[in-house]
N, C-alpha and C positions, 0 to 999 in steps of 0.2 A: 504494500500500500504506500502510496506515494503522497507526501505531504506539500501542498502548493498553500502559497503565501497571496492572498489575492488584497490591493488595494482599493478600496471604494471612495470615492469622492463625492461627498454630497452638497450642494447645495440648495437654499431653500427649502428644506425636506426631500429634495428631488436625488435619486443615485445620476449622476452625472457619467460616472467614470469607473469601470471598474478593468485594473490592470493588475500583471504578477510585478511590474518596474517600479519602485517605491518613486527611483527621480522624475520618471514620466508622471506619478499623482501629486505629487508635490511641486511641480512645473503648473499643472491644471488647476490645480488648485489656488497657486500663486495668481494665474493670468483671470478664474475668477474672484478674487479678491480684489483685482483691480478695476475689472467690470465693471463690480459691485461700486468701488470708489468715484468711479470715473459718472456713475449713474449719482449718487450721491452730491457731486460736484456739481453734474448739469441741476440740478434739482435744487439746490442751493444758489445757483445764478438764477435763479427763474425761468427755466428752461425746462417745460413741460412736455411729457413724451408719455405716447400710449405704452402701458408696460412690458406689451410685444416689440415695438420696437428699439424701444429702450436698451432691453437686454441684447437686440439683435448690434447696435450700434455702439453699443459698449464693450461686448465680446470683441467686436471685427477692430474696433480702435487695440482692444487688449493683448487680442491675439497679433495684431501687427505694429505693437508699440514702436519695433525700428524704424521702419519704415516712416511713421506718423511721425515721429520724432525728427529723421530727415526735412518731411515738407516744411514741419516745422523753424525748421533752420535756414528755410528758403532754399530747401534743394530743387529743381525742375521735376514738375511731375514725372518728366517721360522717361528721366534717367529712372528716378525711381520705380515705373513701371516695369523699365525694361531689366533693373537689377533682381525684382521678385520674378520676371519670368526666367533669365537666368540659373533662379535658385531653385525654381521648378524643374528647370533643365535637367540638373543637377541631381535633383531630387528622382529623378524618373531614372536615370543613368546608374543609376547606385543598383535602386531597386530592382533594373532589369537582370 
């Protein structure tokens, strides 16, 4: 009998995540914690959002804080665009 170590990540009472990679739930977990803040923040500037989109637009900034942090800094969109497709490249390349 073999003993597996499973990660669950919950959020909002919700299972979110469940993995045997303790870094990958603690990664997930991190990016929603930031979600969460980043929802918090809009919501505190008066910046009102249906709760579906809320989380949808919170996650996509959390999960690409690089990047977002770029534009931030006045990089050109398209360089940006074109460095996530890149990482996509990348990413496909590996996995083949």
């Amino acid at each position: 009998m073999a003993i597996i170590v499973k990660y669950v990540v919950e959020h909002n009472g919700e299972e979110k995540l469940v993995t045997t990679d303790k870094k990958a739930a603690d990664k997930y977990d991190k990016m929603l914690e930031v979600a969460d803040n980043l929802g918090a923040y809009f919501n505190a500037k008066g910046i009102k959002l249906a709760p579906e989109i809320s989380e949808e637009l919170t996650i996509l900034l959390s999960k690409n804080k690089d990047m977002v942090g770029k534009l931030l800094k006045g990089a050109d969109l398209k360089s940006v665009l074109n460095e996530e497709k890149a990482d996509v490249v990348e990413m496909d390349k590996r996995s083949a």
